[in-house]
C-alpha positions in Angstrom: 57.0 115.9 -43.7 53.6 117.5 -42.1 52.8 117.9 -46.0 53.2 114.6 -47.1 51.3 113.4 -44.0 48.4 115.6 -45.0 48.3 114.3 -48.4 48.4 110.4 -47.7 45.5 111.4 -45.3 43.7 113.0 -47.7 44.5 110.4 -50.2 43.1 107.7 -47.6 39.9 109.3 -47.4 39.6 109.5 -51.0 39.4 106.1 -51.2 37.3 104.9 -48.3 34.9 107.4 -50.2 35.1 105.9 -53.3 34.6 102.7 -52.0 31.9 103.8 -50.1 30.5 105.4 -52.4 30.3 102.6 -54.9 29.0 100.1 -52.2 26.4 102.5 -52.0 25.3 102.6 -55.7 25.8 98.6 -55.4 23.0 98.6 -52.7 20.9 100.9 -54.8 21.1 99.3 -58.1 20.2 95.8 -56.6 17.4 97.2 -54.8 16.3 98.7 -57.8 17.1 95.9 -59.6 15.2 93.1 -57.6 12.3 95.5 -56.4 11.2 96.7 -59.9 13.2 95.1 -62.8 12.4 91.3 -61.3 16.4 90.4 -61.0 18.1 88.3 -58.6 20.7 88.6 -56.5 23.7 86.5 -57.3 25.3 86.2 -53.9 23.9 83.3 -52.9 23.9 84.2 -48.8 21.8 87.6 -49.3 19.4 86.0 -52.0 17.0 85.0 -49.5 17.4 88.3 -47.6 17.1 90.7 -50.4 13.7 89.6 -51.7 12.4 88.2 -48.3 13.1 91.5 -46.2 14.8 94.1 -48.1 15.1 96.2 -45.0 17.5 94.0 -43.6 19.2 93.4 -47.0 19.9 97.1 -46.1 21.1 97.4 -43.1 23.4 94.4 -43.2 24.9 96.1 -46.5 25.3 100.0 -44.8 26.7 97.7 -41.5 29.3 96.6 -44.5 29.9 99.5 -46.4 30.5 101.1 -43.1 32.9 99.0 -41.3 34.6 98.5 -44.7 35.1 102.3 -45.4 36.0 102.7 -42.1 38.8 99.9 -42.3 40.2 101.0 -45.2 40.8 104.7 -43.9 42.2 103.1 -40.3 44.5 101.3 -42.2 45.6 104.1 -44.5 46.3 105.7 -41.2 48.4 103.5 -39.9 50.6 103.5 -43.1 51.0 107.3 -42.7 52.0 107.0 -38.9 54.9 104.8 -40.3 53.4 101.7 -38.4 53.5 99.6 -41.4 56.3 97.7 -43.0 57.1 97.8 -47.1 55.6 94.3 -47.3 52.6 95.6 -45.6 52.4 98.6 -47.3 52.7 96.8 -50.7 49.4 94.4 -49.6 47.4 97.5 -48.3 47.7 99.0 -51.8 47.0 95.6 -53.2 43.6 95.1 -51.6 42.8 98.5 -52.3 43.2 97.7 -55.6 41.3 94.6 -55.5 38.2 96.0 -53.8 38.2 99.2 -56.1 38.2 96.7 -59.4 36.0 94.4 -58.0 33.3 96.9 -56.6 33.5 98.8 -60.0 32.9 95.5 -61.8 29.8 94.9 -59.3 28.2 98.1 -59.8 29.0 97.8 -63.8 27.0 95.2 -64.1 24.2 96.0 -61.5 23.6 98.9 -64.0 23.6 96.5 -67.3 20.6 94.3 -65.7 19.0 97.0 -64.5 19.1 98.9 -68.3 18.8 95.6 -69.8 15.3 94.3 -67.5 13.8 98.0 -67.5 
């Protein structure tokens, strides 16, 4: 049991890397993007913010890549402490999912504008 524990934990982390690490390479490849390639940004609330003051563009995005990373692993930990439910469990894998697609699509197509504007 102690082994299967260790594994989901280290699974958990795993993830809240990943998904770390790609809303890291998402704040990167807009700055990148908007400071010397002359994009945009498309979310419509950080627009202002991202060519305005960049430096708070970045620290509201580490505040969200933070707390977000950090979720993910608190929740993975309460699945492994057998807090959760199957219907919970079947919705924490689900948004998992849904964050890992959708941040891969985000950063895929940060780095297109970025190859396509440089």
């Amino acid at each position: 049991m102690r082994r299967i524990r260790g594994s989901q934990l280290k699974k958990g982390l795993l993830f809240s890397v990943t998904l770390v690490s790609l809303g890291l390479l998402d704040l990167v490849t807009t700055l990148v993007g908007t400071t010397y390639c002359g994009a945009s940004e498309a979310n419509p609330v950080l627009a202002g913010v991202t060519t305005a003051t960049p430096l708070a563009f970045v620290g509201f995005k580490l505040l969200t890549i933070a707390f977000t990373g950090a979720m993910f692993y608190k929740i993975g930990n309460a699945r492994v402490s057998g807090i959760s439910s199957r219907s919970g469990v079947y919705l924490v894998q689900l948004t998992y999912s849904v964050a890992l697609v959708f941040l891969t699509a985000v950063v895929t197509n940060n780095f297109i504008v970025v190859a396509t504007l440089a």
